[in-house]
Phi, psi and omega in degrees: 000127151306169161293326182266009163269297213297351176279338201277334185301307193290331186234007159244299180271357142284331161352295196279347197266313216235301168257034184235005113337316188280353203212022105343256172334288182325281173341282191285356155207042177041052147321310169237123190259178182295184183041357226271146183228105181272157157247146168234097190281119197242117175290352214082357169264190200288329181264333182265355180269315156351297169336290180287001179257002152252008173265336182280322169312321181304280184317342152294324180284343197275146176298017225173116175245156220213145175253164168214153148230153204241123174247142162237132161258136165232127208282007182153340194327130176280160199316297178314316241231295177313327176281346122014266188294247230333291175321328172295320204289302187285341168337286221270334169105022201242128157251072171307141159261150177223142147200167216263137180230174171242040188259052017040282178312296184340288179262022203261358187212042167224141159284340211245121170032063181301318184293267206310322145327323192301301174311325187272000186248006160302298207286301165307329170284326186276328181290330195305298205314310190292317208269329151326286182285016176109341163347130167256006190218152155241157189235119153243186222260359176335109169269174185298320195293328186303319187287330173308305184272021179266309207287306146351296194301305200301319189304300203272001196225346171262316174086002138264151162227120180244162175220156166292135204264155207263004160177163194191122186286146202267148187264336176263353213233101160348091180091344152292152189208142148247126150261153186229117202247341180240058186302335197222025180257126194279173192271304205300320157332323186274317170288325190276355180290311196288288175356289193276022189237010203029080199248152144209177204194156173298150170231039164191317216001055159307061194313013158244003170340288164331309185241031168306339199249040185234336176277170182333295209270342176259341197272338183309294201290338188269319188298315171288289184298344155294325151326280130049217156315335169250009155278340158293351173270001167235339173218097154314330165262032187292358178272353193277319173294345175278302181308323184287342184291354157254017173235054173212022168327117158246147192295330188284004176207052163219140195259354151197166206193142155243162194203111193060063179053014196228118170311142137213200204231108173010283161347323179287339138319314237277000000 
């Protein structure tokens, strides 16, 4: 496979699973406006080069023009796993920019929730790098199943329910958004997508990686996809019904919500 078959794959034979989700999402919750100068942050997995590889299809296609740039940080990654991603990168026809971090060292010496660290210094490392080239957006690479068992984690292990937003103004970095384009794009889409192109691509590289599912935050999220999976053997659309409860909240029977940082209460009404 070429770049212009595996790309020809996203609008034809793939077309109902991956871009017309893909452009779903965009739509329905105006992800990308005219002029938007995106970062499209690519970790080297399955999901953020999709992304990008339907965000370059988008820019042939759009009524409307939008620049990009496609970044990868790299928090520490070994040598195989970079050249990993570079090969994908020319594979796929993507002209990644890279640059470099220490957060591998970082958290490889903290005891206390090393991923949500990781995450939160990614994120911080990709708005700096994007508002340097000038970006008003970072694009990840964040999918439906991800938003599904996000929502699950909160419920049963948090005690809220919240869910991940399909897009969100950065509170540190001025004039910045994160969008998430394939909010409504399924994971088993993306694999047979990956399949059927015999595509392969890293999938952490992380040196604590080995023992992800043994921290919090990994035994959390592999326990919500076995859950999952096995409400799906008696309701098959149950990720749809999770999904559509959030965009059908109703107030009048939740007894309490916050809103701009301030609780409030049924009660307050009654």
């Amino acid at each position: 496979m070429n770049a212009i078959e595996i790309e020809r794959s996203l609008t034809k034979k793939f077309r109902p699973v991956l871009w017309r989700p893909f452009i779903e999402a965009i739509k329905q919750y105006h992800l990308i406006q005219p002029n938007d100068v995106i970062g499209v942050c690519i970790s080297g997995g399955k999901d953020s080069m999709l992304l990008a590889k339907l965000m370059q299809a988008l820019q042939r296609f759009s009524d409307f023009p939008f620049t990009m740039h496609f970044i990868v940080m790299d928090p520490g990654y070994s040598g195989r796993s970079l050249h990993k991603i570079h090969a994908n990168a020319e594979l796929l026809g993507i002209p990644i920019q890279t640059f470099s971090t220490n957060i591998f060292d970082v958290v490889t010496k903290t005891d206390r929730s090393p991923c949500y660290l990781c995450a939160r210094m990614r994120r911080g490392h990709l708005y700096k790098e994007a508002q340097r080239l000038g970006c008003n957006k970072i694009a990840l690479g964040h999918h439906f199943s991800d938003v599904v068992e996000t929502i699950l984690m909160n419920v049963l292990y948090n005690g809220v329910f919240e869910t991940m937003m399909p897009k969100l103004r950065s509170k540190n970095y001025t004039g910045m958004a994160l969008i998430r384009p394939l909010y409504c794009v399924h994971e088993d889409a993306i694999t047979a997508w990956v399949r059927h192109n015999e595509l392969s691509f890293i999938k952490c590289g992380c040196p604590l990686a080995e023992n992800c599912t043994l921290t919090e935050a990994g035994g959390r999220r592999a326990s919500t996809k076995a859950l999952l999976k096995a409400l799906k053997r008696d309701n098959p659309d149950i990720e749809d019904r999770i999904f559509q409860s959030t965009h059908r909240v109703n107030l009048e029977t939740i007894i309490g919500y916050k809103k701009g940082g301030i609780s409030h209460s049924f009660l307050d009404a009654f």
